[in-house]
N, C-alpha and C positions, 0 to 999 in steps of 0.2 A: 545376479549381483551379490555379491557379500554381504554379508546382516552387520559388518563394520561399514563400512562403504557407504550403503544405504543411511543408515542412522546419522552419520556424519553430513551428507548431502542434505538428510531435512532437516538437521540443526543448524546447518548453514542458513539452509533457506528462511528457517522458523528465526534466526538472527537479524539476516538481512530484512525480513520484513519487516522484524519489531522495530529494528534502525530506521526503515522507511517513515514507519507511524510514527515514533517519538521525533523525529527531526520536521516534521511536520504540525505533529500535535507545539513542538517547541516555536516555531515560524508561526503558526497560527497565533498561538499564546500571548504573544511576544507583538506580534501587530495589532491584535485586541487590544492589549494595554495601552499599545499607542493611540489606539481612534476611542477610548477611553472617553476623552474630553471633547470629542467631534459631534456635532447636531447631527445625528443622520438625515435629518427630518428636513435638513435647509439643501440636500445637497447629493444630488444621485451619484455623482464619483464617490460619495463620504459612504454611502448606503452599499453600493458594490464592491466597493473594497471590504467594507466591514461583512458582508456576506462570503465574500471570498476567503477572507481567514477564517471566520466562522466554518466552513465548506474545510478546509486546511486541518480543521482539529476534528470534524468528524470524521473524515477521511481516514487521519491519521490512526486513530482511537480504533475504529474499525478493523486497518491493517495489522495493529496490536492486536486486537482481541481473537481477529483469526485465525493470527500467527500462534499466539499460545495456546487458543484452543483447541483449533484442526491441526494450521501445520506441521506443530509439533510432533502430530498423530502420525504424521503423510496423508491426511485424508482426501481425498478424492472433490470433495465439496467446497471443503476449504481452499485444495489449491488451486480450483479454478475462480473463485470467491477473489482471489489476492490477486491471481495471473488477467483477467479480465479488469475489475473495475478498478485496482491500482495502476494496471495499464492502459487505462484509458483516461484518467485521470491524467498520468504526466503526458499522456499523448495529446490531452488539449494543452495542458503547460508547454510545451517544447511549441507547438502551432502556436499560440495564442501568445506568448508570454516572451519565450524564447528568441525564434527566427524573428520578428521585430527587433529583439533588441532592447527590451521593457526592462529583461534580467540578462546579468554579465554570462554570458558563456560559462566561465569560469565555476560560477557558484552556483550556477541553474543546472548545471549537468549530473550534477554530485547525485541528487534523488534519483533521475530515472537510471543511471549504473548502478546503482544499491541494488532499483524494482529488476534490471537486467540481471544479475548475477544472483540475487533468491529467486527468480522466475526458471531460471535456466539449474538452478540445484534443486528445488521442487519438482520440474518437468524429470529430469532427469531419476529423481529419485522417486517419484509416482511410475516412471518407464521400470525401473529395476524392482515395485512393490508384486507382491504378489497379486493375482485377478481378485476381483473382490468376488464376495458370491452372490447369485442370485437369491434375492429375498424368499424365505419358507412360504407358502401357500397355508392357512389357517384350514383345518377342513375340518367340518361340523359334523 
């Protein structure tokens, strides 16, 4: 693959994840504020929602951090880091969240096409990186 090519697929990808984490960390944010003034304490709906945004920003935060700090690389670690627990993350959202009907098709789709299209530029551009190598041996 071309060393343009390549570069461009994992700044897409290192884009779309960052986009993934901050619209998340932003949705997390943003319903904390709102259960701000809620008892958690009187009320287990009031407790799991506010765990679930809570869960929303480190999530998020996370996808940022690996995205700037591996994917950007192409790294190997990172973009399985991003391509698993992000993807499994909106794969309970879509089951859990989604097919009931909790959140609109419309607005619930938006994150996991984001995690699709940097998962699929990542994949693609770990496929076109060079092998890694195998680690030195220390010999005394």
């Amino acid at each position: 693959m071309p060393p343009r090519t390549l570069r461009t697929l994992t700044l897409v990808a290192t884009a779309g994840y960052t986009l993934w984490g901050v619209l998340h960390i932003g949705l997390g944010a943003a319903m904390l504020s709102r259960n701000l003034g809620i008892d958690i304490y009187q009320s287990e709906l009031a407790a799991e929602s506010t765990m679930f945004f809570v869960s929303a920003v480190v999530f998020g935060a996370q996808a940022v951090m690996v995205a700037v700090t591996l994917n950007r690389r192409n790294d190997r670690v990172g973009h399985w880091l991003n391509l698993t627990v992000l993807g499994a993350v909106d794969a309970a959202f879509i089951a859990v969240m989604l097919v009931p009907g909790h959140v609109g098709w419309a607005e619930g789709v938006v994150a996991p096409l984001i995690w699709l299209a940097a998962a699929c530029c990542a994949a693609a551009a770990r496929r076109g990186a060079a092998p890694a190598r195998a680690p030195r041996l220390i010999r005394s």
